[in-house]
DSSP file (Angstrom, degrees, kcal/mol; ACC not computed):
  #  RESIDUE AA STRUCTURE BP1 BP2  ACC     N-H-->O    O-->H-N    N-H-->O    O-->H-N    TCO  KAPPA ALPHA  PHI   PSI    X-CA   Y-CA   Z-CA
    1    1 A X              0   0    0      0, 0.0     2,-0.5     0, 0.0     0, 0.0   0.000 360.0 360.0 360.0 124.4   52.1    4.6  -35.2
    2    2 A X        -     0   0    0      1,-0.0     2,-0.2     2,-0.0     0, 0.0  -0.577 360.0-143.3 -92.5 150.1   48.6    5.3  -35.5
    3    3 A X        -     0   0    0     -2,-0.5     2,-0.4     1,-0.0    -1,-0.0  -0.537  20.1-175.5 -66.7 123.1   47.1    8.1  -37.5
    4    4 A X        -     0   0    0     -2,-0.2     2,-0.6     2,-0.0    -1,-0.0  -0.983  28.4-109.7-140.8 147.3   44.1    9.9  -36.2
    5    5 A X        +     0   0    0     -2,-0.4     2,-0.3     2,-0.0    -2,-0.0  -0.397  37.8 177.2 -36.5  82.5   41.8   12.7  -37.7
    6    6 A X        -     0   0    0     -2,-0.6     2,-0.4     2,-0.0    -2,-0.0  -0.952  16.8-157.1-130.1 148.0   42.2   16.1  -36.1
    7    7 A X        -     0   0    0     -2,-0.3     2,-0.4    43,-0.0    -2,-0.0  -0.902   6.2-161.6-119.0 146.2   40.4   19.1  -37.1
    8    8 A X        -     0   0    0     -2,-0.4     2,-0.6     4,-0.0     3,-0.0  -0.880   4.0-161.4-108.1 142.7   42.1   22.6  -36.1
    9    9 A X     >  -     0   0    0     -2,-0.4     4,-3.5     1,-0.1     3,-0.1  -0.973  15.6-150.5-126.9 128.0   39.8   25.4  -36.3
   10   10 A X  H  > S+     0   0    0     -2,-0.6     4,-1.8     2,-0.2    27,-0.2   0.806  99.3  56.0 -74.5 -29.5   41.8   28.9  -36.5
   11   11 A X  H  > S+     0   0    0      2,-0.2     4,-0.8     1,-0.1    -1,-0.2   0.898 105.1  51.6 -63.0 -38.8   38.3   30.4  -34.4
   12   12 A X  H  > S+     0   0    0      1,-0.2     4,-2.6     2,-0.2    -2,-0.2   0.931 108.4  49.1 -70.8 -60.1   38.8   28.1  -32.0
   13   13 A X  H  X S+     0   0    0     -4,-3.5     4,-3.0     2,-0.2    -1,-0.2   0.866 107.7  49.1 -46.4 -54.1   42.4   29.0  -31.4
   14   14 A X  H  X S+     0   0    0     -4,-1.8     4,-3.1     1,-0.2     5,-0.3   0.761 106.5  64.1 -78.8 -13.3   42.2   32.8  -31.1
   15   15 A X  H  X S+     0   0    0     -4,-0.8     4,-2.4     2,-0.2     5,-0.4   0.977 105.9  40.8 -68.5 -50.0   39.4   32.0  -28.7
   16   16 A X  H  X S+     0   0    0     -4,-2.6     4,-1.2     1,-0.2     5,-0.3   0.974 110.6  56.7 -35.9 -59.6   41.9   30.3  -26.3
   17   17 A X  H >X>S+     0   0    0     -4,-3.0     3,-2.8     1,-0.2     4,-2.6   0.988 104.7  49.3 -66.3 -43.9   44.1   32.5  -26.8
   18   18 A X  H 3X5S+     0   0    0     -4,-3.1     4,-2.6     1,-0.3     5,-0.4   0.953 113.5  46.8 -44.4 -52.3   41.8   35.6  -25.6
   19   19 A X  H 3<5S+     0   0    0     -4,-2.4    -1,-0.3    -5,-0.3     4,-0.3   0.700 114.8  46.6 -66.4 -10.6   40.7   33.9  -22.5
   20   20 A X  H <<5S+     0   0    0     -3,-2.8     4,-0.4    -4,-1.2    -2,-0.2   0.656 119.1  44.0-108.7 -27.9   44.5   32.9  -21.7
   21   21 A X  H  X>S+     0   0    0     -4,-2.6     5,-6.3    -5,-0.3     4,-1.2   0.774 109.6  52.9 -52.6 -41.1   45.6   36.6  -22.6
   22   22 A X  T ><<S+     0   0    0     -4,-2.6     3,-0.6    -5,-0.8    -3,-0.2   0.969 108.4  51.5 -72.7 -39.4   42.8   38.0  -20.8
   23   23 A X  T 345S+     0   0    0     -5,-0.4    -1,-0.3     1,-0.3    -2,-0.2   0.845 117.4  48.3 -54.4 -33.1   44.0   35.7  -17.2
   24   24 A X  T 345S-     0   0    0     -4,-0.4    -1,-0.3     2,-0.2    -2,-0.2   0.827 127.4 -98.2-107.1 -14.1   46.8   37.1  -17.8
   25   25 A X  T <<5S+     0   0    0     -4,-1.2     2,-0.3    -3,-0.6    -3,-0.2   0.665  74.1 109.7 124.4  16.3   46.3   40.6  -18.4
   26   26 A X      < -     0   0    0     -5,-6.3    -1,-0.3    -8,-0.2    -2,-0.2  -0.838  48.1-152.8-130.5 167.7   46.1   41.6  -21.7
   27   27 A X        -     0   0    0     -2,-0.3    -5,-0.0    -3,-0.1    -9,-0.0  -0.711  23.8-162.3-144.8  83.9   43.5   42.7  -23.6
   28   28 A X        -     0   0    0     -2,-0.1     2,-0.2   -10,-0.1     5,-0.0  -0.399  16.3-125.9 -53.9 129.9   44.1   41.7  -27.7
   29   29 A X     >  -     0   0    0      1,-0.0     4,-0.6    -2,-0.0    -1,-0.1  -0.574  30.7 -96.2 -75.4 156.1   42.4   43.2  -30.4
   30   30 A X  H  > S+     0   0    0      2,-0.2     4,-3.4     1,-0.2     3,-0.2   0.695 120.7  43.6  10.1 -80.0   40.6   41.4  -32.9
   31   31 A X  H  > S+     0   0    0      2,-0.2     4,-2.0     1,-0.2    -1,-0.2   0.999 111.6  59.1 -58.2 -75.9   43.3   41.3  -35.7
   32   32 A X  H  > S+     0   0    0      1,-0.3     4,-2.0     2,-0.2    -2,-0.2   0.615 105.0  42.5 -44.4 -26.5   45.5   40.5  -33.1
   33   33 A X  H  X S+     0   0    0     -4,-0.6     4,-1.4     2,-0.2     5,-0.3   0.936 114.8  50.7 -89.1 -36.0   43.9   37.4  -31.9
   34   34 A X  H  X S+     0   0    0     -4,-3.4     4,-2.3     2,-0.2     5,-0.4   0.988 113.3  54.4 -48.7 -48.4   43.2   36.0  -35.8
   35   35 A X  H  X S+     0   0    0     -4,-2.0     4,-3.0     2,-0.2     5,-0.2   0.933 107.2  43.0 -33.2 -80.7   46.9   36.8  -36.1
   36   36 A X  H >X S+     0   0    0     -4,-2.0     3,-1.3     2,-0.2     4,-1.0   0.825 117.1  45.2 -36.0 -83.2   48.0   34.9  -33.5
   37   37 A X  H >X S+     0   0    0     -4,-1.4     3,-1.3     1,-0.3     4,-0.8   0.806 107.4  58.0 -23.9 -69.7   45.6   31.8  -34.4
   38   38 A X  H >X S+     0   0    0     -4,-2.3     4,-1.7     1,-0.3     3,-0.5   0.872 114.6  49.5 -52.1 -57.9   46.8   32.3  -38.5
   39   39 A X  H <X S+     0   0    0     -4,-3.0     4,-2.2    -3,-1.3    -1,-0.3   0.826 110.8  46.1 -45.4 -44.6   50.5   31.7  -36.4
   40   40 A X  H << S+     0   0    0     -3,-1.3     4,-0.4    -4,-1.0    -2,-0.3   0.588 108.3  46.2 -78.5 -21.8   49.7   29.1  -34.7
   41   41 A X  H XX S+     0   0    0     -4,-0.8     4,-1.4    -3,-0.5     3,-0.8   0.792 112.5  56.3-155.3 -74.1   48.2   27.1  -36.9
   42   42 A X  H >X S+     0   0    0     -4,-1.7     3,-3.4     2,-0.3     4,-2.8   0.916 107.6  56.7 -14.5 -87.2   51.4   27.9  -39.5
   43   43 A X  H 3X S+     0   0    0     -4,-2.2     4,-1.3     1,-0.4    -1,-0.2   0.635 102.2  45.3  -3.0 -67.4   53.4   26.7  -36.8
   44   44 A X  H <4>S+     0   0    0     -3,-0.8     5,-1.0    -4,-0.4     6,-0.7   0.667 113.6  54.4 -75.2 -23.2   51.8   23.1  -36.3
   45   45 A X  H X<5S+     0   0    0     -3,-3.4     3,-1.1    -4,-1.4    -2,-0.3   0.728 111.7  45.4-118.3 -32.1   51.9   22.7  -40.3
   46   46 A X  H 3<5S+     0   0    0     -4,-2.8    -2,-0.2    -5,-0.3    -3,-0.2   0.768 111.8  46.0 -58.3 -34.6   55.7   23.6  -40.2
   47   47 A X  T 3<5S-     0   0    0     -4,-1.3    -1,-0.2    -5,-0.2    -2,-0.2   0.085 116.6-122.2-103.2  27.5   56.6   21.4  -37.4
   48   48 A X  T < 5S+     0   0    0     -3,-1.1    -3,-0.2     1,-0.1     3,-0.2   0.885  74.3 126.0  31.2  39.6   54.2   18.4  -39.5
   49   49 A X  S   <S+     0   0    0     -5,-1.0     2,-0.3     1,-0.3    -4,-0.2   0.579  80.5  23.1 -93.6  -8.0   51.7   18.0  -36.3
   50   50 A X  S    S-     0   0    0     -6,-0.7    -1,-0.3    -5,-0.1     2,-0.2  -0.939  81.6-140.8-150.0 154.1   48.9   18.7  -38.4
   51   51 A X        -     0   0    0     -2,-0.3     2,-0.7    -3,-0.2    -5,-0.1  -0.563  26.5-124.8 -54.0 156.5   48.9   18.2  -42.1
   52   52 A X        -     0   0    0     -2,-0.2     2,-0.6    -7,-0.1    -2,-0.0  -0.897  29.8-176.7-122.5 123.9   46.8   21.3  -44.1
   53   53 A X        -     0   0    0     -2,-0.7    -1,-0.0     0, 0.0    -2,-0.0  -0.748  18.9-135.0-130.5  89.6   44.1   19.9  -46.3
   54   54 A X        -     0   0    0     -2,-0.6     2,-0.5     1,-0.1    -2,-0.0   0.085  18.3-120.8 -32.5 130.3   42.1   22.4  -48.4
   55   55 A X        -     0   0    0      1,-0.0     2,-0.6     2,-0.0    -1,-0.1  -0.732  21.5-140.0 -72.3 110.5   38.5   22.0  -48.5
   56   56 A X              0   0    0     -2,-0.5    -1,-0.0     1,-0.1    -2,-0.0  -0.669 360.0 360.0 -80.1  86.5   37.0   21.5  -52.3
   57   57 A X              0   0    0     -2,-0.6    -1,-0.1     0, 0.0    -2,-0.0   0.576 360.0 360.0 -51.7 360.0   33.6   23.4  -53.1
């Protein structure tokens, strides 16, 4: 199996979700949508679809 590089961005995610909330009818605060993102993200690193690999300054 091959490996490949994917990078998840947790901004990126709560954007999706707002614009797929919003279709739908709902209208998420802020918080809510980092929340949601901050889950999702959890999520994928639980079920090992993504490894999580801190960034070194």
């Amino acid at each position: 199996m091959k490996e490949i590089e994917v990078f998840i961005d947790t901004e990126e995610i709560a954007e999706f979700f707002f614009h797929e909330l919003v279709k739908r009818g709902y209208v998420p605060t802020e918080e809510e949508l980092e929340d949601l993102a901050d889950i999702t993200f959890e999520y994928l690193v639980e079920k090992s679809i993504i490894d999580e690999e801190i960034e070194e300054e």
